[in-house]
C-alpha positions as CSV (number, residue, x, y, z in Angstrom):
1,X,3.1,-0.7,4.6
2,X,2.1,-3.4,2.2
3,X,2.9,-6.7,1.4
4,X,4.4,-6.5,-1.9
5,X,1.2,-8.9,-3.3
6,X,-1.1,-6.5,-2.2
7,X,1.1,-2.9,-3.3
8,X,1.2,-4.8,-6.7
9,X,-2.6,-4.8,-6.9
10,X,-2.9,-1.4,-5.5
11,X,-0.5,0.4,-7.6
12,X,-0.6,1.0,-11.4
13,X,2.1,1.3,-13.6
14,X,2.8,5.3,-14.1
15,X,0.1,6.4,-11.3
16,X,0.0,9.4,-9.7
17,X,-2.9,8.6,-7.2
18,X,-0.7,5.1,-5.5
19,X,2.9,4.3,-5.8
20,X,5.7,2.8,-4.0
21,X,7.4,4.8,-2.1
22,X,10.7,5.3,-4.3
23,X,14.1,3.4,-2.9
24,X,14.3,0.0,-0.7
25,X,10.8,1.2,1.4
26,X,9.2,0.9,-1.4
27,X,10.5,-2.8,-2.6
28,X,9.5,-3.3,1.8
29,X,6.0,-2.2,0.7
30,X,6.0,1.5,1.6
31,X,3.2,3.1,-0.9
32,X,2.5,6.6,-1.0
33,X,-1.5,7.9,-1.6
34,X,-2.6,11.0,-3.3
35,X,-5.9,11.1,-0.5
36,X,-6.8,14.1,-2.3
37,X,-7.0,12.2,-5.6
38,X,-7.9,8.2,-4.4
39,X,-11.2,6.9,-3.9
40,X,-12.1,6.5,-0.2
41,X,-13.1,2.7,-0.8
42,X,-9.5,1.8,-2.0
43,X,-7.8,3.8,0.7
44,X,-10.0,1.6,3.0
45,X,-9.3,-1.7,1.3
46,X,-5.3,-0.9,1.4
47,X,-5.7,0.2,5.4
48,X,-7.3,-3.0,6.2
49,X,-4.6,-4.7,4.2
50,X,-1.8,-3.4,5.8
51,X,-3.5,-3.5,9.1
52,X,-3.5,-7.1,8.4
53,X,0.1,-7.4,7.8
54,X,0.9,-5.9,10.8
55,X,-1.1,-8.0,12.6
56,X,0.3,-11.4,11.3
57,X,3.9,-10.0,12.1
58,X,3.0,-9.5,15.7
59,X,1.9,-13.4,16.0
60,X,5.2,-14.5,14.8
């Protein structure tokens, strides 16, 4: 799960490799990943990103 900033980074128009997860997960930041086909240093980059998310929502 991603913040909508960050999946907007993340995922290219008409990618196969990361894309929102179709339907109202998706608009909530659910992205699917290709790991077969994505770089391991983006994969890394978006963990820690959502990571991060996370952990702000658990302070609130």
């Amino acid at each position: 799960m991603l913040n909508p900033k960050d999946q907007s980074v993340y995922c290219l128009p008409d990618s196969e490799i990361i894309y929102p997860v179709p339907n109202k997960w998706g608009l909530k930041g659910a992205t699917y990943v290709n790991l077969k086909k994505a770089k391991k240093e983006i994969v890394n980059e978006m963990m820690t990103a959502a990571y991060q998310k996370i952990t702000v929502l658990k302070k609130k």
